[in-house]
Structure formats: structure tokens, C-alpha cells
VOKELO-397128 format. One line per field, with one value per residue: residue number from 1; residue in three letters; x, y, z of N, C-alpha, C in turn. Coordinates in Angstrom, 1 decimal. Layout:
N
seq = (NUM	...)
type = (ALA	...)
n.x = (X	...)
n.y = (Y	...)
n.z = (Z	...)
ca.x = (X	...)
ca.y = (Y	...)
ca.z = (Z	...)
c.x = (X	...)
c.y = (Y	...)
c.z = (Z	...)
END
This chain:
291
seq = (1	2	3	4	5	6	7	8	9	10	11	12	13	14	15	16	17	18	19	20	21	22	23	24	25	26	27	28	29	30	31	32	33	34	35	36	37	38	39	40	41	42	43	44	45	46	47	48	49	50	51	52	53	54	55	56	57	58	59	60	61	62	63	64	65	66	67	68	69	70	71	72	73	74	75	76	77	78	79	80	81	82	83	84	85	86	87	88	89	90	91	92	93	94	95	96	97	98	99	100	101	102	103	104	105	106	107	108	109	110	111	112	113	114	115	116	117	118	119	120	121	122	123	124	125	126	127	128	129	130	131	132	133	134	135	136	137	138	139	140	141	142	143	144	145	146	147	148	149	150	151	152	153	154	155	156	157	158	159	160	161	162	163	164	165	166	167	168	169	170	171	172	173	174	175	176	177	178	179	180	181	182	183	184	185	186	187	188	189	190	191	192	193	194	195	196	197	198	199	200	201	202	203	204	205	206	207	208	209	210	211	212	213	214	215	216	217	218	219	220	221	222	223	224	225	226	227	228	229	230	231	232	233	234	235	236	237	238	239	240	241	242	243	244	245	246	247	248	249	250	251	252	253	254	255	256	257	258	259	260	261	262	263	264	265	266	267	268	269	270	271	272	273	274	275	276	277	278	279	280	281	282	283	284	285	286	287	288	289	290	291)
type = (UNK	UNK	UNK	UNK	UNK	UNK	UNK	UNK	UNK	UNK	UNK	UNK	UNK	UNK	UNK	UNK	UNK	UNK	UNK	UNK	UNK	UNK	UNK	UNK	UNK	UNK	UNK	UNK	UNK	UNK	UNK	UNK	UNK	UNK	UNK	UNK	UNK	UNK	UNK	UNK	UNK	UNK	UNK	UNK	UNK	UNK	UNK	UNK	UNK	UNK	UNK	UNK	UNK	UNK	UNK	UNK	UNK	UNK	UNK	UNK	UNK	UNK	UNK	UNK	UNK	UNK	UNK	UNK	UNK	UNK	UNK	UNK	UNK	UNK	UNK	UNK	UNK	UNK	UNK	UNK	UNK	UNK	UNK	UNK	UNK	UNK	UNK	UNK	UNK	UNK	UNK	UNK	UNK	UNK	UNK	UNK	UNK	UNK	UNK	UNK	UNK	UNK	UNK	UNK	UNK	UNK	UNK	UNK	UNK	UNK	UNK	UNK	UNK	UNK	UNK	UNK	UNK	UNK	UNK	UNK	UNK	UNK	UNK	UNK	UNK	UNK	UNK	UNK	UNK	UNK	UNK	UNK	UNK	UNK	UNK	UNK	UNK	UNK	UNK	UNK	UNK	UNK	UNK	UNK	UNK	UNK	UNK	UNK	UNK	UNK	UNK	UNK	UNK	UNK	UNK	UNK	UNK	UNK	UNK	UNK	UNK	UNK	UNK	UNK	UNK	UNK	UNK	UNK	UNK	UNK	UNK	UNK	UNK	UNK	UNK	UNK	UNK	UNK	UNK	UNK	UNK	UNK	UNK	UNK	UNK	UNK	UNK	UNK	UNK	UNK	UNK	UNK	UNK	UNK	UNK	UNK	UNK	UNK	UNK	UNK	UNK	UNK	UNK	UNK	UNK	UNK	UNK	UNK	UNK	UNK	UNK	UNK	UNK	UNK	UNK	UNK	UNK	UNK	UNK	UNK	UNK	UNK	UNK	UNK	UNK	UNK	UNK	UNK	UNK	UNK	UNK	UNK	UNK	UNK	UNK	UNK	UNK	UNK	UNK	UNK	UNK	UNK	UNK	UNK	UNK	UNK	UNK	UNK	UNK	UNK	UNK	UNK	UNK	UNK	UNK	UNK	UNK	UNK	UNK	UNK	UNK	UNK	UNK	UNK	UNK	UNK	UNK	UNK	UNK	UNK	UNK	UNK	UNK	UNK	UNK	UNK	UNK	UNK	UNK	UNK	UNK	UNK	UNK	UNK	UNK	UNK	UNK	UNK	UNK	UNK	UNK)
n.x = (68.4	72.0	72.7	76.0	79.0	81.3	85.0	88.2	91.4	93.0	95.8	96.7	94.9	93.4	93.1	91.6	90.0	87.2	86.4	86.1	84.5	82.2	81.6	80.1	78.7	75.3	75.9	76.5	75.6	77.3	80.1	83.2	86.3	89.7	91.6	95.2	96.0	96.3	98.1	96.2	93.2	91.6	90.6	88.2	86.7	86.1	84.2	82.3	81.1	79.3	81.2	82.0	84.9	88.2	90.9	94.4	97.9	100.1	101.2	104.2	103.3	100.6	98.3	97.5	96.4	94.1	92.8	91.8	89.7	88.2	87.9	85.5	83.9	80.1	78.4	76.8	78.1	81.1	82.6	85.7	87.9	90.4	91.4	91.9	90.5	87.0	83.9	82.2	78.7	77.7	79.7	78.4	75.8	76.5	77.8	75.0	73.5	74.9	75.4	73.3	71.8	70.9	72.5	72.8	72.2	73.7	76.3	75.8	75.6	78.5	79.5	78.5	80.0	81.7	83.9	85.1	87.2	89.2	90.0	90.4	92.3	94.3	93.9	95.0	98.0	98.2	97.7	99.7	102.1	101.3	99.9	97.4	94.4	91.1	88.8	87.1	83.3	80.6	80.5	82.0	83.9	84.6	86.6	87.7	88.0	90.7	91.0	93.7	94.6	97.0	98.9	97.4	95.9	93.6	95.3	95.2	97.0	100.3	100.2	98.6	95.8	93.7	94.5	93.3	91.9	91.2	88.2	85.7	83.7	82.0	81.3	83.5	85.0	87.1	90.7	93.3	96.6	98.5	101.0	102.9	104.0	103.3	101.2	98.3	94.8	93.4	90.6	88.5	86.6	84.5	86.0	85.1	83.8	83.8	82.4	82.8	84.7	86.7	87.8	91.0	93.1	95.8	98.0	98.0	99.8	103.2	104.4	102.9	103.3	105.7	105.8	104.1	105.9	108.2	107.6	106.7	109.2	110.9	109.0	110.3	112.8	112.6	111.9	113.5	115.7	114.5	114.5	117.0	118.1	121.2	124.2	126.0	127.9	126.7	123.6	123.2	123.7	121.7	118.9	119.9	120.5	119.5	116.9	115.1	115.4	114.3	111.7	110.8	110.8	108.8	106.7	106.2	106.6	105.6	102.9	102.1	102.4	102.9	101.0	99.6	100.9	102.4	101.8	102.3	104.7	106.1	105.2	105.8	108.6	109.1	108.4	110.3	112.4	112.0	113.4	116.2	116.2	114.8	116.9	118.8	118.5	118.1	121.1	121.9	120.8	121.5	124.2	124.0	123.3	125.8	127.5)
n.y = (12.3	12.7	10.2	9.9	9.6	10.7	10.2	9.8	9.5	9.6	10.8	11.2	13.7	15.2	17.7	18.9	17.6	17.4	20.2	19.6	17.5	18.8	20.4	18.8	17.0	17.3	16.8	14.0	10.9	9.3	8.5	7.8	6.4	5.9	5.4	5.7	4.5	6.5	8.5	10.1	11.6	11.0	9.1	8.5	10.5	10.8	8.4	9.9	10.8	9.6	7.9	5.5	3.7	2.2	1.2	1.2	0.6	3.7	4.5	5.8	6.5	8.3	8.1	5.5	4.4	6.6	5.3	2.9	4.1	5.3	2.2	1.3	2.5	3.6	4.7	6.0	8.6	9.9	12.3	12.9	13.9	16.2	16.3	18.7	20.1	22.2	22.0	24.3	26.1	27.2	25.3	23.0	23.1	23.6	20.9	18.9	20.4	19.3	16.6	15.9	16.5	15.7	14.9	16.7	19.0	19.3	19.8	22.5	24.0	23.2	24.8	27.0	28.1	31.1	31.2	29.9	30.0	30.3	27.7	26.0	26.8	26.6	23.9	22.9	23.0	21.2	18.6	18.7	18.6	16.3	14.3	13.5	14.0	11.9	11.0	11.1	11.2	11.0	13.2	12.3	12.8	15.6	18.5	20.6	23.8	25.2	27.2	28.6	28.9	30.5	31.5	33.3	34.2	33.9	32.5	33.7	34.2	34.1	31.7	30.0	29.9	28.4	25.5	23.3	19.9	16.7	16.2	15.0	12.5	10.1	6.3	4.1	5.4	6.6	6.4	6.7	5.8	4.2	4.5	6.7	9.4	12.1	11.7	12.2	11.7	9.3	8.9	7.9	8.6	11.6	14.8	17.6	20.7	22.4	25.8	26.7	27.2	24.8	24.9	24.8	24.5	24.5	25.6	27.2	28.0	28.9	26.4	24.5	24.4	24.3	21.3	20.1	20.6	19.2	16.2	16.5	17.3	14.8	12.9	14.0	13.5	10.5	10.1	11.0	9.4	7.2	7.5	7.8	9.9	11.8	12.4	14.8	17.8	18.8	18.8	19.8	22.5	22.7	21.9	23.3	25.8	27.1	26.4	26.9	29.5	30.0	29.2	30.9	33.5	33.0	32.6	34.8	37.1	36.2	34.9	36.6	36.5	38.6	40.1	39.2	39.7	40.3	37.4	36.1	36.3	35.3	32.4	32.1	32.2	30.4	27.7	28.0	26.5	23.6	22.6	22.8	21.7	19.4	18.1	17.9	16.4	14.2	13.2	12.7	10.5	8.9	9.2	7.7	4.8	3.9	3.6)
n.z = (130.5	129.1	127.9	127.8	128.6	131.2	131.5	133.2	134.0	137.1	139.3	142.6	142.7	144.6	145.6	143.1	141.9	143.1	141.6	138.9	139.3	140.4	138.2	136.0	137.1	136.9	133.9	133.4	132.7	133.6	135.6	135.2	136.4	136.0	138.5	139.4	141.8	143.8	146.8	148.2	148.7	146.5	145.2	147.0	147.3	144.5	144.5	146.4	144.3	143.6	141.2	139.1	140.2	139.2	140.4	139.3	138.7	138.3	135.1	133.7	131.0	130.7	129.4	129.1	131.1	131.0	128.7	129.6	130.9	129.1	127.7	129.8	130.2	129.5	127.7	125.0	124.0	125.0	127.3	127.8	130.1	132.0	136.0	136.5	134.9	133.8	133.2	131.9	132.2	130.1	128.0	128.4	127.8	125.1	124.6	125.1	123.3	120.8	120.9	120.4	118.0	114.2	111.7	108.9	110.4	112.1	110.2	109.4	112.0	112.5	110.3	111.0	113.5	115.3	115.6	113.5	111.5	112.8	114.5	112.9	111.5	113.3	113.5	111.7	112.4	114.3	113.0	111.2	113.0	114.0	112.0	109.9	111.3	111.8	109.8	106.4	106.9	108.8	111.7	114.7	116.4	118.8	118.8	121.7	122.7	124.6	127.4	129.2	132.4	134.6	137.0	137.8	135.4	132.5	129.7	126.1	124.8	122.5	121.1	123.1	123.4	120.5	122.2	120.9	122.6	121.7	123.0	123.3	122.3	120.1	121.5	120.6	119.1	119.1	120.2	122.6	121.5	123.3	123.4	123.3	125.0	123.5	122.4	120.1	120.4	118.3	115.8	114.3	111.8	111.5	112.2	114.0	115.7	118.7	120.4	122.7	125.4	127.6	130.4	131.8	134.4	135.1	136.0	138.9	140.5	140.5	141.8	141.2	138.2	138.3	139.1	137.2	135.1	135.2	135.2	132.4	131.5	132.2	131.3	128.4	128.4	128.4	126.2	124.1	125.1	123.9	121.1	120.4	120.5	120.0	121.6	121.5	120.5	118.7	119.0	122.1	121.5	119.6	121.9	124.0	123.3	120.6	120.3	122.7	122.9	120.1	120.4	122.8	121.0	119.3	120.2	122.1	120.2	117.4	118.1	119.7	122.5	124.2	124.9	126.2	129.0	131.9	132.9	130.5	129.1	131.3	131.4	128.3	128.6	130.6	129.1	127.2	129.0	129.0	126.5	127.7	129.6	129.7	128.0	129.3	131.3	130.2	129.3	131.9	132.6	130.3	131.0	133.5	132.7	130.9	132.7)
ca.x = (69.8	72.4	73.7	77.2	79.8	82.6	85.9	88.9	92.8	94.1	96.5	97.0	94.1	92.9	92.6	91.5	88.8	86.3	85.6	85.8	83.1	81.1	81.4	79.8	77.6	74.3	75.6	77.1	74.9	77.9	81.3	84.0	87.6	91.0	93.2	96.8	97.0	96.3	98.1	95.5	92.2	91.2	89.4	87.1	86.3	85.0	83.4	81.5	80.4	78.9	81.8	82.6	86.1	89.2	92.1	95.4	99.0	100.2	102.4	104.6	102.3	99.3	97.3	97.0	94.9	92.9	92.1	91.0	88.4	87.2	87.2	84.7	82.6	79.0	77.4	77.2	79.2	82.2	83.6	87.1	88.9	91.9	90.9	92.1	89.8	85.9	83.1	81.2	77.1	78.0	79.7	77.3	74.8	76.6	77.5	74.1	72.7	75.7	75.2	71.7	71.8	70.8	74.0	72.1	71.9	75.3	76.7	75.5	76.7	80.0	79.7	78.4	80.6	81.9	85.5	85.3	88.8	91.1	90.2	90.8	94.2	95.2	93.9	96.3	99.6	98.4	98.2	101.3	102.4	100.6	99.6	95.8	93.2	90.0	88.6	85.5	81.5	79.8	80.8	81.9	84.4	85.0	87.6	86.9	89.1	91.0	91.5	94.6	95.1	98.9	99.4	96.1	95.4	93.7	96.1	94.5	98.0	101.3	99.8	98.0	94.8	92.7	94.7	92.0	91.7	89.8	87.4	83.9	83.5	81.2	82.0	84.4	85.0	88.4	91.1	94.3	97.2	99.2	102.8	104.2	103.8	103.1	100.5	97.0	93.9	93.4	89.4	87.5	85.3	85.0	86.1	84.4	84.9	83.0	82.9	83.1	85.9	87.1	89.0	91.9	93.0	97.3	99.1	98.1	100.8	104.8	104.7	102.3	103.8	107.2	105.6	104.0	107.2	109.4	106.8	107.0	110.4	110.8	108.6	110.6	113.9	112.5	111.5	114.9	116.1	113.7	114.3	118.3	119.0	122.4	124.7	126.5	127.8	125.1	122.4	124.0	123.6	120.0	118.3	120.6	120.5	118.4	115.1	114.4	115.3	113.4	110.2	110.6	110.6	107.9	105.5	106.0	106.4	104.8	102.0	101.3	102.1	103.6	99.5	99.2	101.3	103.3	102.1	102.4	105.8	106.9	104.9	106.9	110.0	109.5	108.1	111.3	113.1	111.6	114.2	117.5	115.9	114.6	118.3	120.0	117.9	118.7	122.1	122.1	120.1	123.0	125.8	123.6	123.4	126.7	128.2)
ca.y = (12.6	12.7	9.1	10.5	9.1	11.3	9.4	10.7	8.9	10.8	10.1	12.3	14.9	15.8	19.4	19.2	16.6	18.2	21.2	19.2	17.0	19.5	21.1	18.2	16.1	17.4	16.3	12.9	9.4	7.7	8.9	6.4	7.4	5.1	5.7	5.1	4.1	7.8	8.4	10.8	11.1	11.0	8.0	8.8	12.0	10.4	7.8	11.0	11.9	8.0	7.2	4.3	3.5	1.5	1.3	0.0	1.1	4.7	4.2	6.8	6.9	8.2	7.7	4.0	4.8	7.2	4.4	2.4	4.9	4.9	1.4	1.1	4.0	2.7	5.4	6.3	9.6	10.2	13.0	12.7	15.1	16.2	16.9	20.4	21.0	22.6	22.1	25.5	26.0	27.5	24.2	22.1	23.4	23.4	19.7	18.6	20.4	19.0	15.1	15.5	17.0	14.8	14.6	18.1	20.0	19.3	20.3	23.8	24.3	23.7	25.5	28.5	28.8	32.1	31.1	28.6	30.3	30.2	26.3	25.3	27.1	25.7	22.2	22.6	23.1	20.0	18.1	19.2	17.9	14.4	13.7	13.7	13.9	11.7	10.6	11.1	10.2	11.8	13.5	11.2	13.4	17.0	19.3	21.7	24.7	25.4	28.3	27.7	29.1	30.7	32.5	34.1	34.6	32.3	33.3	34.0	34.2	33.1	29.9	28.8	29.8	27.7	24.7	22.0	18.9	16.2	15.4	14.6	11.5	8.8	5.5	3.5	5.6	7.5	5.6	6.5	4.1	4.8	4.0	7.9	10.7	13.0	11.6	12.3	10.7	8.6	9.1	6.9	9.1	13.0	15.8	18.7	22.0	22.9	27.2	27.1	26.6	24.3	25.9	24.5	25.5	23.7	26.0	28.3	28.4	28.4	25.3	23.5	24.6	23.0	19.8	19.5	20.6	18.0	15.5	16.7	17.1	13.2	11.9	14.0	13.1	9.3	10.0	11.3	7.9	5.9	7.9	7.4	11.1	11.7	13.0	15.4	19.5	19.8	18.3	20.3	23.5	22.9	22.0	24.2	27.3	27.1	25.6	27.4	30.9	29.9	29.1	32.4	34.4	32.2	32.6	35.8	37.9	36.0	34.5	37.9	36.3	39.8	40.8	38.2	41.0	39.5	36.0	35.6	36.2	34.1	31.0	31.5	31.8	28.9	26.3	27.4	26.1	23.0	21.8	22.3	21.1	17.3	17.4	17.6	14.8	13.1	13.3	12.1	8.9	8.2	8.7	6.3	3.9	3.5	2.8)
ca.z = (130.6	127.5	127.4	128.1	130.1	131.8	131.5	133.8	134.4	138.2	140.2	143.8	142.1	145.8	145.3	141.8	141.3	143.2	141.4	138.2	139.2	140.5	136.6	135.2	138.0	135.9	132.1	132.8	132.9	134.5	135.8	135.0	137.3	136.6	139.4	139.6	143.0	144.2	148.2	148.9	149.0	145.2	144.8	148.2	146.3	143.3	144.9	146.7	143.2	142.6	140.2	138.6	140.0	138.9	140.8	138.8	138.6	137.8	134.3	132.9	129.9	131.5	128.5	129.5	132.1	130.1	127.3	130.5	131.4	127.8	128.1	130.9	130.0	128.8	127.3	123.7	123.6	126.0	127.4	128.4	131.0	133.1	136.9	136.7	134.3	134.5	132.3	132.3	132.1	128.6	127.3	128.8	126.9	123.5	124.2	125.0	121.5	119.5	120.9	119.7	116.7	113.6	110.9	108.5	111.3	112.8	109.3	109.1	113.2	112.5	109.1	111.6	114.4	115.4	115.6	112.9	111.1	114.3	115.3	111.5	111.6	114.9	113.5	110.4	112.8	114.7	112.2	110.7	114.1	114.6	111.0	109.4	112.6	112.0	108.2	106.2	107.6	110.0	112.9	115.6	117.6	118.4	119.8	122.7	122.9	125.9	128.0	130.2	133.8	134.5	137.4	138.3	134.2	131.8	128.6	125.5	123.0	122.6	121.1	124.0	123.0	121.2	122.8	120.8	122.2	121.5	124.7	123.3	121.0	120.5	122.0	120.1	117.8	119.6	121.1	122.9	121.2	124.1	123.0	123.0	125.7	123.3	121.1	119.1	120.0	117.3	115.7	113.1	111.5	110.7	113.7	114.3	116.7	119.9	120.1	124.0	126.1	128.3	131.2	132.3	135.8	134.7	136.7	139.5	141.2	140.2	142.3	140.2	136.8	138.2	139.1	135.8	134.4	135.9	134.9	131.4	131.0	132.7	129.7	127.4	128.5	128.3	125.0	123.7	125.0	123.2	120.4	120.2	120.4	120.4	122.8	121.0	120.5	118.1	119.9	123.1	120.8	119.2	122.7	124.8	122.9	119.4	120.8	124.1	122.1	119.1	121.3	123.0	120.0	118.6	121.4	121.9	119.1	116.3	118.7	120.6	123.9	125.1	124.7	127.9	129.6	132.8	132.8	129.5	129.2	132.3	130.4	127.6	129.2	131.3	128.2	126.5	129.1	128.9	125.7	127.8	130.8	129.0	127.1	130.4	132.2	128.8	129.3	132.8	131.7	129.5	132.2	134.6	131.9	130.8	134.1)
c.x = (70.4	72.8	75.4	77.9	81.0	83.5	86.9	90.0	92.8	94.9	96.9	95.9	93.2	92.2	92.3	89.9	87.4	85.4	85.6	84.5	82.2	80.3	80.1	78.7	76.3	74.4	75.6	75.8	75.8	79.6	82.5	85.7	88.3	91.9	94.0	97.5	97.4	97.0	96.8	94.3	90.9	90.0	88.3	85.9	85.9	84.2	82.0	80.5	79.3	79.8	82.1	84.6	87.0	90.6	93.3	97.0	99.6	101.7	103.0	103.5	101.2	98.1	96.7	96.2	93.8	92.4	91.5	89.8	87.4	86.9	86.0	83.8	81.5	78.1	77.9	78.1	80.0	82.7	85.0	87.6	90.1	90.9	90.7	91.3	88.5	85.0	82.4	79.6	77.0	78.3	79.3	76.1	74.5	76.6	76.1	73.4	73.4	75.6	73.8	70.8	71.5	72.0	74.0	72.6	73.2	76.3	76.9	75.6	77.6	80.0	79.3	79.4	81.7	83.4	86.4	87.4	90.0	90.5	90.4	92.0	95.1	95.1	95.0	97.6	99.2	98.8	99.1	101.9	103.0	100.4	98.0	95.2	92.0	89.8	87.3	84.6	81.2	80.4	80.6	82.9	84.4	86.1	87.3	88.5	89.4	91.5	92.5	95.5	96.9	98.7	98.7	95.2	95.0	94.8	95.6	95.5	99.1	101.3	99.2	96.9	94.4	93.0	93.4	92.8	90.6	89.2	86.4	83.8	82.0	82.2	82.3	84.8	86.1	89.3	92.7	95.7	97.9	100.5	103.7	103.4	102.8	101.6	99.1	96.3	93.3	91.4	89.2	86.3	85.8	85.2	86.0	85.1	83.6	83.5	83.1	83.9	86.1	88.1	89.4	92.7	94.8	97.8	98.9	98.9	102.6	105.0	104.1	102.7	104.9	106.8	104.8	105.5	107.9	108.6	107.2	108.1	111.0	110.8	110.0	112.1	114.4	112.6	112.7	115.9	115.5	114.2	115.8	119.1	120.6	123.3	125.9	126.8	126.3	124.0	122.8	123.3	121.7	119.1	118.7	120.4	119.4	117.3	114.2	114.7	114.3	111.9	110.2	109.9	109.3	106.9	105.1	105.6	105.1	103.0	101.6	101.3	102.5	101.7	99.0	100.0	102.8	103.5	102.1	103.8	106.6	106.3	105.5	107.8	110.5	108.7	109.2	112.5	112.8	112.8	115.5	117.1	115.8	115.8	119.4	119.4	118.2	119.7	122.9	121.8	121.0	123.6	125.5	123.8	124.5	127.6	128.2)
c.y = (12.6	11.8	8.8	10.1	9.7	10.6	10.3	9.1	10.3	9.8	11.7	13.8	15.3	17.0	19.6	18.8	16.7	19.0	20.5	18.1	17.6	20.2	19.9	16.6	16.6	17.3	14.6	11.6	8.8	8.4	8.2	7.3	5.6	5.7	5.0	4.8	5.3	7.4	9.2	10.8	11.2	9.9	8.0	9.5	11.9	9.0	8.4	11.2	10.5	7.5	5.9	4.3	2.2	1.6	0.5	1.1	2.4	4.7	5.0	7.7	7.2	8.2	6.3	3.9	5.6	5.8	3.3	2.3	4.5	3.5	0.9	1.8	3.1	3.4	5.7	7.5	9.8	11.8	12.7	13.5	14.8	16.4	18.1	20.9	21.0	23.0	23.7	25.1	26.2	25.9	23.0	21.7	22.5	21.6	18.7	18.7	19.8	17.2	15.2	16.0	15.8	15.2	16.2	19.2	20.5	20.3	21.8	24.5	24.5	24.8	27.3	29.1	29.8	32.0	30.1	28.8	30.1	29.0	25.6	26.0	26.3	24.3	21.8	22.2	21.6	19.0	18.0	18.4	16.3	13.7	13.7	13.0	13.6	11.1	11.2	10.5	11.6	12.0	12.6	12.0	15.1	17.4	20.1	22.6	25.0	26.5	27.7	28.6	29.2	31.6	33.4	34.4	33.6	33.1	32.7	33.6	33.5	31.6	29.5	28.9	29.4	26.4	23.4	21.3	17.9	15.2	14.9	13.6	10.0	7.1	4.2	3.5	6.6	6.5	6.3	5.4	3.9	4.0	5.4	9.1	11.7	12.9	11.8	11.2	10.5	8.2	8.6	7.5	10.9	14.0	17.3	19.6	22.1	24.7	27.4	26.5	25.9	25.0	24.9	25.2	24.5	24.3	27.5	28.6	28.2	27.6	23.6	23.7	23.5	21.2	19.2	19.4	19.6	16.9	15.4	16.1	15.3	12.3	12.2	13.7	11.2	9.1	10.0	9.9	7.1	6.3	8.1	8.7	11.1	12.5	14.1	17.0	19.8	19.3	19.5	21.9	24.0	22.6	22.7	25.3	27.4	27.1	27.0	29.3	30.9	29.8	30.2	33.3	34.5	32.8	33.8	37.2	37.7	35.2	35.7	37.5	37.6	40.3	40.0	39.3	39.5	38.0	35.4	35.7	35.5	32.8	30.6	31.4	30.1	27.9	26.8	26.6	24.5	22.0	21.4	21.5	19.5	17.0	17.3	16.3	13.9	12.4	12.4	10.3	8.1	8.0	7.3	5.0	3.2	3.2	1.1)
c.z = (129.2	127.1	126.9	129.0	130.2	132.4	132.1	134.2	135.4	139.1	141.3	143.1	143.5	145.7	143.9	141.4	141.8	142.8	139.9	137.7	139.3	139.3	136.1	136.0	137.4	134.6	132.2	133.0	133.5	134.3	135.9	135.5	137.1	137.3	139.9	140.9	143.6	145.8	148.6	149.3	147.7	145.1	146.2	147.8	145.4	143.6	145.7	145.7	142.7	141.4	140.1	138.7	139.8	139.9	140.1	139.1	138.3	136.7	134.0	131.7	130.5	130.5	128.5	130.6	131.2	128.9	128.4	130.9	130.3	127.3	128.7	130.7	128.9	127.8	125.9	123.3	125.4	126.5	128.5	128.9	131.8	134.6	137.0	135.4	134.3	133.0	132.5	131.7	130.6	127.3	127.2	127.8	125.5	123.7	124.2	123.6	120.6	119.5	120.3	118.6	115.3	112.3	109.7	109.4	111.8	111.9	109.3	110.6	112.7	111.2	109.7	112.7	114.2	114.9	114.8	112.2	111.5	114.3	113.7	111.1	112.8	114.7	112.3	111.3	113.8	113.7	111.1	111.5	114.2	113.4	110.6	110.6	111.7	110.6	107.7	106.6	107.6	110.9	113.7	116.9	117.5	119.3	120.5	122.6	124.1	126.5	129.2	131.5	134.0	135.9	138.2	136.8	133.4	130.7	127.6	123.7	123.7	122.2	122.1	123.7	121.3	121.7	122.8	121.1	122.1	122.3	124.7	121.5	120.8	120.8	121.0	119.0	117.9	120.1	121.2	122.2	122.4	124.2	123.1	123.9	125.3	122.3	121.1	119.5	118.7	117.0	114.1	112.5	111.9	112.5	113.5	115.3	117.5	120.0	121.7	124.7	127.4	129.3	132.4	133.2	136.1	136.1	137.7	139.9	140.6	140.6	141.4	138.9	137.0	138.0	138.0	134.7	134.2	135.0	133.5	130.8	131.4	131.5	128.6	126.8	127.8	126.6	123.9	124.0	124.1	121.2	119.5	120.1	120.2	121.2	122.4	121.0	119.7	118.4	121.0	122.4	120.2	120.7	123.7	124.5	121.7	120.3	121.9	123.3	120.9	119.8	122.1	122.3	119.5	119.3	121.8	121.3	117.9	117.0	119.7	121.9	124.6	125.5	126.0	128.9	130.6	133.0	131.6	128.9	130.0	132.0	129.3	127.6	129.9	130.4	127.6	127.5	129.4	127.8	127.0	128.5	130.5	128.6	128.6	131.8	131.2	129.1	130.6	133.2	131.0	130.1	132.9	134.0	132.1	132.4	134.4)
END
């Protein structure tokens, strides 16, 4: 086997966690599942697959469950996933040749892959973002690019594609801090690129877009609290109007999302509305408050 342990935070992933194990029941050595106290029938469904489960609390942060998993996980390299997402035979592969690579070898991979230009442009605007991803060594983590399901389409532009993150590391040498919604796993050592995609299956339906939405906008509303926003015209103005027009424009035009055709323009419509939406759950947070 590859001395690989597949780490996974779900909570209510019923219809999800199935076809995600089924991706990845011939890479892993040991299936490690924290769940948040799922209603449904999640943790049955990875106990099906022989996982190693946890059952604890389901936090806001759901990255404290994730740094759980990678907790618990025994094996020398990790991969870390969502439910809704599906290893393919293709990225199997590569991860198999890339964990067993000697430090030479690995070198002159990444120094080959096809698409090396686009995931070292997309890792600049993260780290613009988040701040410097990983340090000097040796390779100890990589990013997997993500293909991400809309509608019936995976989408390709608009910024969603190559949606790196970072899912394959060795063990204890990645960690979650898990203090902020939004944040960068945090990697001890040099980070690399994987050239095959991860496919992410977010949002078939406009039903599941909302209920990640909601979700989202929740955190980001929380966050804007924590964060002392202010409650003002010009706040009112930059996440009311600026933001959700500027992420349009953004996504569309200069990111080529019109080139996604139909669902690529109703993904960028609805993540711009994502600003007013968090500033007006913001807002409401405040009212409650002060009372």
C-alpha cells in the first residue's frame, strides 16, 4: 500500500460520502472520519468503508474537526478531503508516484509539469491573500487543483479553475490553526503542485449552492463581527454596491468566466452576492445585540 491516511471532517454528508470513499478505498492505508454529530446516516456510511471514526461536536469553524482527523491519522503522508469531493484513477496514480519519489526526482516533476505557469500564478494571488505558503526543504506538502461542479458543469474560468488547495502532505508537517473561517493550511517545509484535478461535486443543484451559501455567508457575517466592522454608509456602500459589482466584473470579464457560458455567469452572479448578503446578516447581529 502507500502509507497514506485519508483524513475527512463531515457533518449530515449522506449523499456525498459514498462516492467519495468509493474514489479512494484502493489508495488509502487507513480512513480517519471526524463527525460532528451527523443526524443522518454519515457515520454508518464510513464505518461501511472500515473507517476510523470520531464522533465530537459540530463547531462553526469546521477546520477544528479537520485538524482532528489529521490528528488521528497514522500514516506518513495524509490526504485531506471534503465529502463532495472524488479522487479520480488519474490522481491516484500521480499521488502514489509523487509520495514515492526520492527528493532529485521530485525536483525535476514539479520542474516538468504541464501547467506548471497557471498553479504558480494562482499560488502568487493566494499568497497575496493568506501571506507566504510553506518555507524552504524538501517537499512535504502539495496542492491539488480543483475542478468545481455548478449546475451540471465543472467550470474551468472566472477564477475557479485551478482552485489549489492544499490536500496531500506528510504527517506533521501541515496543520489547520483553526481560529478564522477563512484560513491557509499552515505547512512546515517546501509546497509543491499536483497536475491532476481534484473534482469537486460543491454545487449540483441551486439548492445546494444556497445551503453552502447561507453557511458561508453565517461565517462571514460572524467574521465581520469579530472583526469590528462598522456599521456605516460607507461600509453599506462598499459591500452593498462596490464588492458584489466589482466581483462580477472581475470574474467575468477579466477571468473569462462568460467562456463557462450559462453556468458560469450564474456562479458569478451569485458569489457576488455573497458581500451584501454577509453585510446584511452583519447588520442584523448588531441589532440583536444591542437590544
Amino acid at each position: 500500500m502507500t502509507n497514506l491516511s485519508v483524513a475527512l471532517a463531515t457533518y449530515n454528508e449522506e449523499n456525498n460520502l459514498t462516492e467519495c470513499l468509493e474514489s479512494v478505498k484502493d489508495l488509502a492505508d487507513e480512513i480517519v472520519i471526524v463527525d460532528g454529530s451527523s443526524e443522518d446516516l454519515t457515520v454508518k456510511i464510513a464505518k461501511k468503508y472500515g473507517a476510523k471514526v470520531l464522533v465530537k461536536d459540530n463547531p462553526p469553524i469546521f477546520h477544528i474537526n479537520k485538524q482532528k482527523a489529521l490528528d488521528i491519522a497514522s500514516c506518513d503522508w495524509i490526504l485531506q478531503l471534503d465529502a463532495d469531493e472524488r479522487v479520480s484513477q488519474e490522481l491516484k496514480e500521480e499521488i502514489k508516484k509523487v509520495i514515492s519519489l526520492p527528493e532529485k526526482e521530485l525536483e525535476i516533476y514539479q520542474d516538468n509539469l504541464p501547467d506548471k505557469k497557471l498553479f504558480l500564478r494562482h499560488q502568487k494571488l493566494i499568497e497575496k491573500r493568506d501571506g507566504a505558503i510553506g518555507s524552504e526543504g524538501q517537499y512535504v506538502a502539495f496542492f491539488i487543483p480543483r475542478l468545481n461542479y455548478f449546475l451540471g458543469k465543472y467550470l474551468r474560468y472566472g477564477g475557479v479553475y485551478p482552485d489549489g488547495v492544499i490536500r496531500l502532505f506528510k504527517k506533521g508537517k501541515a496543520h489547520f490553526p483553526s481560529i478564522d473561517v477563512h484560513e491557509q493550511i499552515e505547512v512546515n517545509g517546501r509546497v509543491g503542485w499536483l497536475q491532476n484535478p481534484l473534482y469537486h461535486k460543491d454545487s449540483p443543484t441551486l439548492k445546494r449552492y444556497w445551503q453552502r451559501n447561507n453557511r458561508y455567508t453565517d461565517l462571514m457575517a460572524r467574521q465581520m463581527k469579530n472583526d469590528n466592522i462598522g456599521v456605516n454608509s460607507q461600509n453599506a456602500i462598499k459591500y452593498l454596491v462596490i464588492k458584489p459589482i466589482w466581483w462580477l466584473l472581475l470574474t467575468q470579464i477579466r477571468h473569462k468566466g462568460i467562456l463557462d457560458g450559462f453556468q458560469g455567469f450564474i456562479f458569478s452572479f451569485f458569489s457576488s452576492l455573497r458581500f451584501p448578503r454577509a453585510y446584511l446578516k452583519y447588520i442584523n447581529i448588531c441589532k440583536k445585540n444591542s437590544k
